[in-house]
KOLLUMTOR-269056 format. One line per 10 residues: number of its first residue (from 1); their letters; for each residue x, z, y of N, C-alpha, C. Coordinates in nm, 4 decimals, always signed. Each point is the difference from the previous one (the first is absolute). Example, Ala and Ser with C-alpha at 12.3 -4.5 7.8 and 13.67 -1.06 7.14 Angstrom:
<recs>
1	AS	+1.3190:+0.7800:-0.5690:-0.0890:+0.0000:+0.1190:+0.0900:+0.0000:+0.1200  -0.0350:-0.0720:+0.1050:+0.0820:+0.0060:+0.1190:-0.0770:+0.0730:+0.1090;
</recs>
This chain:
<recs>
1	XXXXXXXXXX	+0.6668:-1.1412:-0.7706:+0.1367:-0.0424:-0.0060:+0.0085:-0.1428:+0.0536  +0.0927:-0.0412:+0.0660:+0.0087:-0.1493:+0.0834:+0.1332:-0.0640:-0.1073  -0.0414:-0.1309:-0.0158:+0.1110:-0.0502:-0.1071:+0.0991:+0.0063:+0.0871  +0.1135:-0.0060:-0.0427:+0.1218:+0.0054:+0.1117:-0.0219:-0.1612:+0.0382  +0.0001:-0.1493:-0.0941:+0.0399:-0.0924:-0.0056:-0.1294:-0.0985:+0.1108  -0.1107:+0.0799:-0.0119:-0.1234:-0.0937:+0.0807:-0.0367:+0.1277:+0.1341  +0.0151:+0.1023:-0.0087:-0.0687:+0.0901:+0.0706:-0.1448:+0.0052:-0.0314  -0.0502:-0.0296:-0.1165:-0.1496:-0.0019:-0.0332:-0.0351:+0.1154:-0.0169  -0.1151:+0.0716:+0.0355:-0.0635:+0.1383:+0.0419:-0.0246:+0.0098:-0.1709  +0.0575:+0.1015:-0.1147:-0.0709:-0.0352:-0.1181:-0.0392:+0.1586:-0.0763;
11	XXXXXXXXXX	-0.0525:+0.0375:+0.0959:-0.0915:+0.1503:-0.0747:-0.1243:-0.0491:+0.0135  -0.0554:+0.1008:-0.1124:-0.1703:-0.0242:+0.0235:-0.0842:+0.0107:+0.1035  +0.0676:+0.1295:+0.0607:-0.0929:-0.0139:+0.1576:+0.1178:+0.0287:+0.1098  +0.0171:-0.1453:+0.0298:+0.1029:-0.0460:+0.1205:-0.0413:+0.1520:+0.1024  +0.1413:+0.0497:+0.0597:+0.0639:+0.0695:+0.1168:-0.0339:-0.0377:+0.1431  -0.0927:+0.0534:+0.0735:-0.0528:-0.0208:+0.1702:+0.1266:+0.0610:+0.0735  +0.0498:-0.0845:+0.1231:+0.0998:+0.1376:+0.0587:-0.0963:+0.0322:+0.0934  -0.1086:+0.0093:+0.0212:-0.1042:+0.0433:+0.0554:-0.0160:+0.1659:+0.0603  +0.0293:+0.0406:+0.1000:+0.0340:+0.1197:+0.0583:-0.1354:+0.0894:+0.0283  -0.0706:+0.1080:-0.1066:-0.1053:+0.0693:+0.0121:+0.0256:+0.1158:+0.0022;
21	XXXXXXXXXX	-0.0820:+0.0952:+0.0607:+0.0173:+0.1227:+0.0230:-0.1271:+0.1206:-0.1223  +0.0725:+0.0708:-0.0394:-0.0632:+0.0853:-0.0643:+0.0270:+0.1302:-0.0378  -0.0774:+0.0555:-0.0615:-0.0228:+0.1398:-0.0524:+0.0884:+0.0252:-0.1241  +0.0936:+0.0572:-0.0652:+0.0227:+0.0840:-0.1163:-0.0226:+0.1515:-0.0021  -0.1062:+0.0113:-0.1002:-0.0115:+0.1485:-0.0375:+0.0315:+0.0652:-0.1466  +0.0511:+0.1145:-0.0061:+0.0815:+0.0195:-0.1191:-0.0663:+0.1752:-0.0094  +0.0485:+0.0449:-0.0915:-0.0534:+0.1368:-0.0454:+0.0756:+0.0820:+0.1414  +0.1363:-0.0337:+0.0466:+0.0156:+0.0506:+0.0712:+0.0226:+0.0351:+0.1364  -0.0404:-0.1815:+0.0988:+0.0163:-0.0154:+0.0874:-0.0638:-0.1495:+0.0627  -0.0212:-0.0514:+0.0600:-0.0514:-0.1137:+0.0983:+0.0746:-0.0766:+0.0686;
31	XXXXXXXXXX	+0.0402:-0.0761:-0.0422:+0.1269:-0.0816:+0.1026:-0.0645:-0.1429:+0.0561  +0.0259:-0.0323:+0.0853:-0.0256:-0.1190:+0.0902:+0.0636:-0.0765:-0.0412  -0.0200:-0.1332:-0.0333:+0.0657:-0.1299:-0.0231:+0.0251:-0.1324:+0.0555  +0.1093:-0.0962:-0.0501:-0.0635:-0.1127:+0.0448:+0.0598:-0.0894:-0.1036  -0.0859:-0.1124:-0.0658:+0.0722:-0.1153:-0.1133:+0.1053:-0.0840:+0.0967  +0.0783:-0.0339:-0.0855:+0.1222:-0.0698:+0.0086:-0.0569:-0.1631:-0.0683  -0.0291:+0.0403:-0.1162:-0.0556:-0.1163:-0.0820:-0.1080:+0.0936:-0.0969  -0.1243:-0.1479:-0.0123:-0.0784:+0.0797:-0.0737:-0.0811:-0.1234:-0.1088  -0.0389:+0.0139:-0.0989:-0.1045:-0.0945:-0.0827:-0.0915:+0.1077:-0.0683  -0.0614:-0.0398:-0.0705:-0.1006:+0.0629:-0.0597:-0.0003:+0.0969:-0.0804;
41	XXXXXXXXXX	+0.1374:+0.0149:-0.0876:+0.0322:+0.0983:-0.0660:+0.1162:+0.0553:+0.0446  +0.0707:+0.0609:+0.1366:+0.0814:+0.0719:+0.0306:+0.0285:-0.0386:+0.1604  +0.0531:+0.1108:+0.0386:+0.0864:-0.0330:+0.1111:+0.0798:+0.0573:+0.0404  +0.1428:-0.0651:+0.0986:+0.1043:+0.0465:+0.0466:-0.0132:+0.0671:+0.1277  +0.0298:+0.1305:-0.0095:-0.0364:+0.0570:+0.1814:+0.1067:+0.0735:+0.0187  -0.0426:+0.0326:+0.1781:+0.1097:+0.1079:+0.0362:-0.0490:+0.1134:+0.0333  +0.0137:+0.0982:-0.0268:-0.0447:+0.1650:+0.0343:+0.1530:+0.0699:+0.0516  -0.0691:+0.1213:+0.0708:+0.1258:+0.0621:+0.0985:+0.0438:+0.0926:-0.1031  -0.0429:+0.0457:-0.1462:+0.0855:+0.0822:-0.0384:-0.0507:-0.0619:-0.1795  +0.1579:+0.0752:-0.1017:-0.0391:-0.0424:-0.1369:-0.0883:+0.0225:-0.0430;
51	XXXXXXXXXX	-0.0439:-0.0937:-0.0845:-0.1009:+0.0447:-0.1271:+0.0704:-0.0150:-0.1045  +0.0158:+0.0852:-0.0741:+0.0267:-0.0110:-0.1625:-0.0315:-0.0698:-0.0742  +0.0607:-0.0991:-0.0832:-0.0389:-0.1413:-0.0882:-0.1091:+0.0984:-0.1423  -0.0929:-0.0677:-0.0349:-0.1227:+0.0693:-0.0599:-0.0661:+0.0296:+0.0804  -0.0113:+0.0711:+0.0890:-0.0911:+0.0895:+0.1194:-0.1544:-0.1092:-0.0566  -0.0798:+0.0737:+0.0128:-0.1696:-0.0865:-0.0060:-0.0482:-0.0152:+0.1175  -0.0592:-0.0508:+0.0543:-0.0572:-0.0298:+0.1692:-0.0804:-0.0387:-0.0154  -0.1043:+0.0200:+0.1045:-0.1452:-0.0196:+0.0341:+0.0406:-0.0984:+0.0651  -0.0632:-0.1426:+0.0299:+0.0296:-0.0795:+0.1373:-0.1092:-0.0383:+0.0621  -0.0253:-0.0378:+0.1247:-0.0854:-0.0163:+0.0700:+0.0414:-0.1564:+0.1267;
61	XXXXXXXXXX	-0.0126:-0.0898:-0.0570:+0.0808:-0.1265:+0.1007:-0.1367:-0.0210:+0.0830  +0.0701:-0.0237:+0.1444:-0.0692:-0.0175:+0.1268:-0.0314:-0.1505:-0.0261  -0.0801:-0.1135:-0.0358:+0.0073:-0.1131:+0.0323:-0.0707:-0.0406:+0.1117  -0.0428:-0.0897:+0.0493:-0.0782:-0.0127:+0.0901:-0.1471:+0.0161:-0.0236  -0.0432:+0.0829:+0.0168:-0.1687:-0.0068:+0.0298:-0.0031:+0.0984:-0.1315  +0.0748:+0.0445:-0.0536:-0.0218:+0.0715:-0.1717:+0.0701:+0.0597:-0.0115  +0.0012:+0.0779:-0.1295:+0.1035:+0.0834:-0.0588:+0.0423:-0.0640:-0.1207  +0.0840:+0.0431:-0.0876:+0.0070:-0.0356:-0.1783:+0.0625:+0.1115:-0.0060  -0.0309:+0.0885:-0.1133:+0.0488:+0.0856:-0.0300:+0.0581:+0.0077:-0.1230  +0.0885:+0.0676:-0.0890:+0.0421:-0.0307:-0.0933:+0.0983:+0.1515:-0.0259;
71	XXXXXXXXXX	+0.0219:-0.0139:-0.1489:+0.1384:+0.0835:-0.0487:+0.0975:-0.0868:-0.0712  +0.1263:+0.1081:+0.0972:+0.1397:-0.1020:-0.0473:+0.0997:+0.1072:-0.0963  +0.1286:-0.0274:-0.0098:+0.0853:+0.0455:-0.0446:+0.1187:-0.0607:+0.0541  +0.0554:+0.1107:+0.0854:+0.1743:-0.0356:+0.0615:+0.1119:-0.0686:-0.1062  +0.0466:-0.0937:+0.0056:+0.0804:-0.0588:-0.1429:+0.0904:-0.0145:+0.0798  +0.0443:+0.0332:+0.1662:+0.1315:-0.0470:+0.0609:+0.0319:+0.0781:+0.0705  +0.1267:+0.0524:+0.0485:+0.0277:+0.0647:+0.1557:+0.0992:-0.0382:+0.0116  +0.0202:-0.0434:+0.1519:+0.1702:-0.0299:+0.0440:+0.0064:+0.0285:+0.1590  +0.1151:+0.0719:+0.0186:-0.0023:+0.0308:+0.1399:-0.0090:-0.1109:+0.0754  -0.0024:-0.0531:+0.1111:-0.0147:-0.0641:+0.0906:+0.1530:-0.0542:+0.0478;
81	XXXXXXXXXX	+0.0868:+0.1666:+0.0225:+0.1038:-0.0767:+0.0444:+0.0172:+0.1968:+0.0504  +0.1540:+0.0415:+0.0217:+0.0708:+0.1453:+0.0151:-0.0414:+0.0016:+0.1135  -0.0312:-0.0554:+0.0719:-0.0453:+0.0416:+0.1432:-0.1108:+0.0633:+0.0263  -0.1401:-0.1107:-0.0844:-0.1286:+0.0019:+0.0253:-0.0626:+0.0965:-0.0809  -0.0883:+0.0784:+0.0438:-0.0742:+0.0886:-0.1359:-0.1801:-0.1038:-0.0166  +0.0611:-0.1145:-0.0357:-0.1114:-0.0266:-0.0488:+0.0330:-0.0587:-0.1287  -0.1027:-0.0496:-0.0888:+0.0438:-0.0122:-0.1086:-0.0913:-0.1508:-0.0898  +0.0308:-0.0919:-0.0934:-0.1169:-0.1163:-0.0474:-0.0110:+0.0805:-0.1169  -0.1693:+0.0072:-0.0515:-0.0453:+0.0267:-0.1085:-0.0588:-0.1203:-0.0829  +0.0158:-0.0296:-0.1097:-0.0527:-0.0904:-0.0599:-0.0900:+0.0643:-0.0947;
91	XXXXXXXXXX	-0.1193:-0.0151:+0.0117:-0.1447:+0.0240:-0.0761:-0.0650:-0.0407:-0.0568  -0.0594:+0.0008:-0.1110:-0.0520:-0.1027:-0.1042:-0.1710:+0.0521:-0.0362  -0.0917:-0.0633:+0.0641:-0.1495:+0.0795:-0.0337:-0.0152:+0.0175:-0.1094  +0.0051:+0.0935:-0.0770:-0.0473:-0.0353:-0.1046:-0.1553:+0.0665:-0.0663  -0.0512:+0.0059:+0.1281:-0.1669:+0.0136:+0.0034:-0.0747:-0.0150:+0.1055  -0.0110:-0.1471:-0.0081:-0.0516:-0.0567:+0.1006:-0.0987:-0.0926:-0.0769  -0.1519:-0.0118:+0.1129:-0.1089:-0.0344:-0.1039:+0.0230:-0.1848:+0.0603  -0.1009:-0.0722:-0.0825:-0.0213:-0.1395:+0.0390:-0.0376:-0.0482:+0.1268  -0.0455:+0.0791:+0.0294:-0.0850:+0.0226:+0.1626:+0.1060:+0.0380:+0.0984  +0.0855:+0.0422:-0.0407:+0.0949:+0.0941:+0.1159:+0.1115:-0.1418:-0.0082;
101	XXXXXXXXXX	+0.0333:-0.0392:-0.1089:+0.1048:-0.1174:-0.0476:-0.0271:-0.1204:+0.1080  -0.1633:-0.0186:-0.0525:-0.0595:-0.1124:+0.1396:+0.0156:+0.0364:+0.0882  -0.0214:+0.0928:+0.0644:+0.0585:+0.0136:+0.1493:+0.1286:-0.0089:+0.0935  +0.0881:+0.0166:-0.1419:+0.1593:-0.0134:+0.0511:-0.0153:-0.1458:-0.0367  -0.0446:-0.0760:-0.0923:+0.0216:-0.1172:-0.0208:-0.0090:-0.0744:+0.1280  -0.1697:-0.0003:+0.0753:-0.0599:-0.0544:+0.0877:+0.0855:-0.0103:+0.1488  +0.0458:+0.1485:+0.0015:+0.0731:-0.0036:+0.1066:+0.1317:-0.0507:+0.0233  +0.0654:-0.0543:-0.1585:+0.1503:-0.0468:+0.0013:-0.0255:-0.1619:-0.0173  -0.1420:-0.0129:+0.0236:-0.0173:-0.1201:-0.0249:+0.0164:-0.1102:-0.1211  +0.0031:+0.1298:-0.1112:+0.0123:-0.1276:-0.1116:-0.1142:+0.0273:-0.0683;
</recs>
């Protein structure tokens, strides 16, 4: 959350708008991704079709030279806009190991 009054970054693990490409896999399908914004425990992306808020996901983030892999849970959907069929998901890992955490850390640079 950003104070309205300072703009000070004040969650525990500050928001990258950092643009990565990745994998979601689900019991029932594979969708291609890309983050919008991302930190260590979630991220905002866009995919070409809904996911259902709950949905569980496998993730697989491309970083450079690595992978991090992790499981999330969809906590957002909002269309894009009546035109576009794409859509932002907001995702929250909520099984992601220490090792996988460092790697998103390392690469967002904090």
């Amino acid at each position: 959350m950003i104070h309205k009054n300072t703009d000070i970054e004040r969650r525990r693990h500050p928001r990258s708008p950092k643009r990565l490409n990745f994998k979601l896999k689900t019991q029932h399908f594979d969708v291609v991704a890309e983050t919008k914004d991302l930190s260590c425990i979630g991220a905002l992306c866009q995919v070409n079709k809904p996911i259902p808020e709950m949905t569980h996901l496998k993730m697989i983030l491309e970083l450079p030279g690595q992978y991090a892999e992790c499981e999330g849970t969809v906590v957002r959907v909002e269309k894009n806009s009546p035109t576009e069929d794409t859509y932002d998901i907001a995702i929250y890992f909520n099984e992601i190991s220490k090792a996988e955490k460092k790697k998103i850390a390392d690469y967002l640079g904090l």
